[in-house]
N, C-alpha and C positions, 0 to 999 in steps of 0.2 A: 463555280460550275463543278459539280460531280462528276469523277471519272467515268461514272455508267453512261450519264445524257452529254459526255464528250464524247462518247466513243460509236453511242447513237447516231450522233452529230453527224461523225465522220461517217458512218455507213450511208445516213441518208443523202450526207453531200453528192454521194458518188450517184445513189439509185437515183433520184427525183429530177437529177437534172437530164437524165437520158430516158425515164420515163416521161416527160413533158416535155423534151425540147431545148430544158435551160441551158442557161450557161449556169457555169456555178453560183457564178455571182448573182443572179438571178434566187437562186436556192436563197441564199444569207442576205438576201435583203428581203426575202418572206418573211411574214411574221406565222406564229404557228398555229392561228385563228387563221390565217388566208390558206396556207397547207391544209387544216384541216377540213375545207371549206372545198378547197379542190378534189379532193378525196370522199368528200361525204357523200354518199347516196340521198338525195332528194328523191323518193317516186310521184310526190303530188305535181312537181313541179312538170310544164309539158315543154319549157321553155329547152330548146336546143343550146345544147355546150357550146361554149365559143369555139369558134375555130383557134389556130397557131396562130393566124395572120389578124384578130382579132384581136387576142391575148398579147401581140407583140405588139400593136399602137396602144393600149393600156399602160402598158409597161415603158414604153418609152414617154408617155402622156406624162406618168409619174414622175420618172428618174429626169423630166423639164419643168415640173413644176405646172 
C-alpha cells in the first residue's frame, strides 16, 4: 500500500462514515466498487435511494451471512 492511497484511506475513513451514517467499520469492510456505486450519479435510474433504515438491514443481512 502506498503512502498516497494510505493516507487517502485515512481522510476517507473519517468523511464517508459521517457523510452516510457509518460506523467506521462499516467504511473498511466496503469494497471500493460499492463506495463508488454509492457515490455515482445514475440520471436514467427513477429508482428512489435507499433509505438509512434500508441500508442498515443490508448490512446487517451481510455481516449474518
Amino acid at each position: 500500500m502506498s503512502a498516497t492511497f494510505a493516507a487517502a484511506a485515512r481522510r476517507l475513513s473519517g468523511i464517508i462514515p459521517r457523510a452516510l451514517g457509518w460506523l467506521p467499520r462499516d467504511f473498511w469492510d466496503a469494497t471500493p466498487a460499492e463506495l463508488a456505486a454509492i457515490f455515482a450519479a445514475d440520471e436514467t435510474s427513477e429508482a428512489e435511494p435507499l433509505t438509512r433504515r434500508e441500508l442498515n438491514v443490508l448490512l446487517e443481512r451481510e455481516r449474518n451471512g
